[in-house]
C-alpha positions as CSV (number, residue, x, y, z in Angstrom):
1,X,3.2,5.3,-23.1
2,X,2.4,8.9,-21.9
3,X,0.3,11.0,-24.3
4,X,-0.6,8.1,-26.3
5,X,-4.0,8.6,-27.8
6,X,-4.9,5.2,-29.3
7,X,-5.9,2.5,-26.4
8,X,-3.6,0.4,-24.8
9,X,-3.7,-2.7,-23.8
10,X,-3.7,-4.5,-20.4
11,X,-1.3,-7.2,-21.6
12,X,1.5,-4.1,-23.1
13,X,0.7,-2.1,-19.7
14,X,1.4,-5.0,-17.8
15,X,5.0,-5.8,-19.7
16,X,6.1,-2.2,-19.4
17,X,5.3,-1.6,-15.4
18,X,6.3,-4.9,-15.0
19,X,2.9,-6.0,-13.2
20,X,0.5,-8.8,-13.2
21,X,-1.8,-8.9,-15.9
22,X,-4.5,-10.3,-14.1
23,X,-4.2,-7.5,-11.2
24,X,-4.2,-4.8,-14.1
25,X,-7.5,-6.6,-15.8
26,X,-9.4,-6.0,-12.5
27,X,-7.9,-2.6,-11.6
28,X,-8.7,-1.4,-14.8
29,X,-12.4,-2.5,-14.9
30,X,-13.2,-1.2,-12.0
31,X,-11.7,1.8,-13.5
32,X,-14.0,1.5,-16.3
33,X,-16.6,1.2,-13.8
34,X,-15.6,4.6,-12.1
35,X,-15.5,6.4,-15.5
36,X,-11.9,7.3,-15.4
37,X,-11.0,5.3,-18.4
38,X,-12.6,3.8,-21.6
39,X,-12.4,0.5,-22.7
40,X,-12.1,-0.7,-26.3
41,X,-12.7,-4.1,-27.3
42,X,-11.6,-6.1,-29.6
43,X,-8.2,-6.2,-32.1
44,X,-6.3,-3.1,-31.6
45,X,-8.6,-2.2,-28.5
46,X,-7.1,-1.7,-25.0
47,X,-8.2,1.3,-22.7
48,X,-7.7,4.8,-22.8
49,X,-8.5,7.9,-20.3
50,X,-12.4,8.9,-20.3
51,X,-10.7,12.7,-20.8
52,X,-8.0,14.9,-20.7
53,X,-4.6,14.2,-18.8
54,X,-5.4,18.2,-17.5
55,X,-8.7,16.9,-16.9
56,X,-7.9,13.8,-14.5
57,X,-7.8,14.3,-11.0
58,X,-8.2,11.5,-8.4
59,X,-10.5,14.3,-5.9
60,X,-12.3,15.4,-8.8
61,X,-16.0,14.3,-9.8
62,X,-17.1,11.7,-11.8
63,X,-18.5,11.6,-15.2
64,X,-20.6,9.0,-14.8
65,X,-21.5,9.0,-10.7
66,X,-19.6,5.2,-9.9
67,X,-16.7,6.3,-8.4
68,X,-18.6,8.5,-5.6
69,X,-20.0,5.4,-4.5
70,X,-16.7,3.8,-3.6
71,X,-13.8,5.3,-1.1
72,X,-11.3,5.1,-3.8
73,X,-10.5,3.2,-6.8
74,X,-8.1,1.1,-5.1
75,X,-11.0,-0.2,-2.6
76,X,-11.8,-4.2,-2.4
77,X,-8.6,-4.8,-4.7
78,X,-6.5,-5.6,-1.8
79,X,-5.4,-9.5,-1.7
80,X,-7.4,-11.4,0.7
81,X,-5.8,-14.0,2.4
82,X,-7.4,-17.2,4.8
C-alpha cells in the first residue's frame, strides 16, 4: 500500500494490518480532523495523505491548525473501561 496515490479504504487497511475496522474508522477521522489525511467519499473513495510522504512529520505543523489543539493524534482513542 506504500506510495499508493488513489485513496484507500478503511475496510482494505483494516484487512491488510490485520486491525479493527471500527478502531481504524475513528483513528482515521480524527486524522481527518488533524489534517494529516484526506478523506474521499463515496465508491472508490477511502483516504489518502493531506501531502507528501517527505512532507509528513508527526512534530511538524499543521495545515489546517487541529492537531495543535490536541497532544497527539493518538489522544482520547485509548479504550475506556468501567
Amino acid at each position: 500500500m506504500l506510495g499508493r496515490t488513489e485513496p484507500v479504504s478503511v475496510r482494505d487497511l483494516a484487512r491488510f494490518q490485520q486491525l479493527p475496522g471500527r478502531f481504524l474508522a475513528k483513528l482515521f477521522t480524527r486524522l481527518e480532523g488533524a489534517g494529516i489525511v484526506d478523506g474521499i467519499e463515496g465508491i472508490g473513495g477511502g483516504f489518502s495523505l493531506a501531502r507528501p510522504p517527505g512532507q509528513c512529520s508527526k512534530d511538524g505543523p499543521s495545515p489546517r491548525g487541529a492537531a495543535a489543539k490536541s497532544p497527539s493524534p493518538e489522544a482520547g482513542l485509548e479504550e475506556k473501561r468501567p
